[in-house]
C-alpha positions as CSV (number, residue, x, y, z in Angstrom):
1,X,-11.4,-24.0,-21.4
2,X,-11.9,-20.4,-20.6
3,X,-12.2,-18.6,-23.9
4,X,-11.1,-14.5,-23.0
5,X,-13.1,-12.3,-24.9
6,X,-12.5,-8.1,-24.9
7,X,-15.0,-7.2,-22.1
8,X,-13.4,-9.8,-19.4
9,X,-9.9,-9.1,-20.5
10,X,-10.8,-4.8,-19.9
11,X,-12.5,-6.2,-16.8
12,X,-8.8,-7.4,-15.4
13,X,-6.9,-4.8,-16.6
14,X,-9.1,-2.2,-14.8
15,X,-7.9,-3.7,-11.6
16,X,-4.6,-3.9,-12.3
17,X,-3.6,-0.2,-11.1
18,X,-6.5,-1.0,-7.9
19,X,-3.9,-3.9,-7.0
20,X,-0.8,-2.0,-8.0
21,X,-1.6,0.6,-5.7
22,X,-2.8,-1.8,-3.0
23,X,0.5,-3.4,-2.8
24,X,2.7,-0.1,-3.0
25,X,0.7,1.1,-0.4
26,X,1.3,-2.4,1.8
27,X,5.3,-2.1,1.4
28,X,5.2,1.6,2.6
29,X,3.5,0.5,5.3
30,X,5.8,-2.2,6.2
31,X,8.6,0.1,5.8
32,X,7.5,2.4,7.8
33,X,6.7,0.4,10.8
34,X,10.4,-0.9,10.5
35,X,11.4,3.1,10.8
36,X,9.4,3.3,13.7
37,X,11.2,0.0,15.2
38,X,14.6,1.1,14.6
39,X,14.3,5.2,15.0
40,X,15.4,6.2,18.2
41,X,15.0,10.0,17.9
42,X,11.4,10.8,19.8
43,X,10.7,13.4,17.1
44,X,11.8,11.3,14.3
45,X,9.6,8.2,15.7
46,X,6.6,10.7,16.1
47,X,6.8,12.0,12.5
48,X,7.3,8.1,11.4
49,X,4.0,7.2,13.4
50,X,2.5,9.9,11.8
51,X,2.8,9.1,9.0
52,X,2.0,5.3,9.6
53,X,-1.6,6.2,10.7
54,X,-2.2,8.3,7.2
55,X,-1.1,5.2,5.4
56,X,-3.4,2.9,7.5
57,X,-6.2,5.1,6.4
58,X,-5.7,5.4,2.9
59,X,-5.5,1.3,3.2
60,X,-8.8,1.2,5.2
């Protein structure tokens, strides 16, 4: 059985805010392209798409 010792358990809880942040930044983006789907204001769309594409990057 795997025995946790202080180095592996600092090891995962160094990644937790790396996976927090990945899976914030997921829902935005999902949220986001919903705006995009249901805005039907051209300048509200544009500012939506916007901002969609500075989300894709910070994901990428």
């Amino acid at each position: 059985m795997f025995e946790p010792t202080a180095d592996s358990l600092h090891a995962i809880l160094a990644k937790v805010p790396e996976l927090v942040w990945k899976a914030s930044l997921d829902r935005h983006i999902e949220r986001t392209e919903k705006l995009i789907q249901y805005t039907k204001h051209s300048k509200k769309r544009a500012k939506h798409e916007k901002q969609l594409k500075l989300l894709q990057s910070l994901k990428n």
